[in-house]
C-alpha positions as CSV (number, residue, x, y, z in Angstrom):
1,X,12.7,60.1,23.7
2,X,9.7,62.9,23.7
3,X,9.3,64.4,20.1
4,X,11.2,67.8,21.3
5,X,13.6,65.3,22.2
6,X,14.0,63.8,19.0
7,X,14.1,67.4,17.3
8,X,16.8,68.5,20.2
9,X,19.1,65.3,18.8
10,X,18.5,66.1,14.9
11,X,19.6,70.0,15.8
12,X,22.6,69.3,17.8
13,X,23.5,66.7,14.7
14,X,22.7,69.4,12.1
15,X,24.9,72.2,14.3
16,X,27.9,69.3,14.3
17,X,27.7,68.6,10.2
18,X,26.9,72.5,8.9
19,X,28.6,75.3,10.4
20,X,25.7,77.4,10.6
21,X,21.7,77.5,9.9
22,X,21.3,78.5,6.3
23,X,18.9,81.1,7.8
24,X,19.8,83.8,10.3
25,X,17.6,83.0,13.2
26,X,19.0,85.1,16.2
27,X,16.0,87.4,15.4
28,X,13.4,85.5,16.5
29,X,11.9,85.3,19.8
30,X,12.2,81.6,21.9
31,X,8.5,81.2,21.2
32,X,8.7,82.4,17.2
33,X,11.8,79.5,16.5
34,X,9.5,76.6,18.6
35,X,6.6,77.7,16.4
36,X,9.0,77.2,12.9
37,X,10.2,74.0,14.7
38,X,6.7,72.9,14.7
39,X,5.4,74.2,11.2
40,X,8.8,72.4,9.9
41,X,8.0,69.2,11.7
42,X,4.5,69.3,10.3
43,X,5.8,69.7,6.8
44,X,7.4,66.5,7.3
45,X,5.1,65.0,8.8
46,X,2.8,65.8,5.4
47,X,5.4,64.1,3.7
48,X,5.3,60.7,6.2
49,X,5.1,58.6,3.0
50,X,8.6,59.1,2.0
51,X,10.0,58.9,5.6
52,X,11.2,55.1,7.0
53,X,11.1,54.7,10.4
54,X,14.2,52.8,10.9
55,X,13.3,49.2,13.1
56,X,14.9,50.4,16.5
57,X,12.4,53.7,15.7
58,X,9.3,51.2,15.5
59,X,10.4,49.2,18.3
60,X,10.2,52.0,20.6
61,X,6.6,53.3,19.3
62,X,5.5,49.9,19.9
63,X,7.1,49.9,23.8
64,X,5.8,53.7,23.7
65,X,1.9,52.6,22.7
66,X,2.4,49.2,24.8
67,X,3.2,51.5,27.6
68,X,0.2,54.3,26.9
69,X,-2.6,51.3,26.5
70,X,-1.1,50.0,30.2
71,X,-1.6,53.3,31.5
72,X,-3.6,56.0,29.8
73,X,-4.1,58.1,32.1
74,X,-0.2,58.7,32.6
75,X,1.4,61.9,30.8
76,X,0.1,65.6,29.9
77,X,-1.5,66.2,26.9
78,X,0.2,68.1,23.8
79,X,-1.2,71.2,24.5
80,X,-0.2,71.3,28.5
81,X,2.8,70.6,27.2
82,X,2.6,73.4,24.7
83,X,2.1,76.0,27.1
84,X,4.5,75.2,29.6
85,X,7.6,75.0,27.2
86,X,6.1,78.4,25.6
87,X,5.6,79.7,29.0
88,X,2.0,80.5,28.7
């Protein structure tokens, strides 16, 4: 599962368990919630010390790099994938 993927999953689980965002979002642009996405996603990402990847998680980033060191070439970068989900 990609990493927007991922994020899609944790949303839709978030939407089930609280009723609504604890911020008002419908003001932001498409491009403007992706970008909070991303700077929240970073944020935990600066915090990956206190995050456990559970052992089916580290099973699949080991069939995920098995996979990329059989075929590197394979894929689009982050930032061509970037562009085309913000439509630039």
């Amino acid at each position: 599962m990609s990493r927007f993927g991922s994020l899609c999953c944790l949303l839709k689980s978030f939407s089930m368990s609280q009723p609504s965002l604890p911020l008002d979002l419908s003001g932001l642009s498409i491009p403007q919630r992706v970008q909070l996405v991303e700077q929240i996603w970073d944020s935990i990402v600066d915090e990956e010390q206190a995050f456990e990847l559970t052992s089916a998680q580290k099973k699949e980033l080991e069939t995920r790099i098995a996979a990329h060191r059989a075929a590197p070439n394979r894929g689009q970068s982050w930032e061509a994938v970037k562009q085309e989900l913000l439509g630039e």
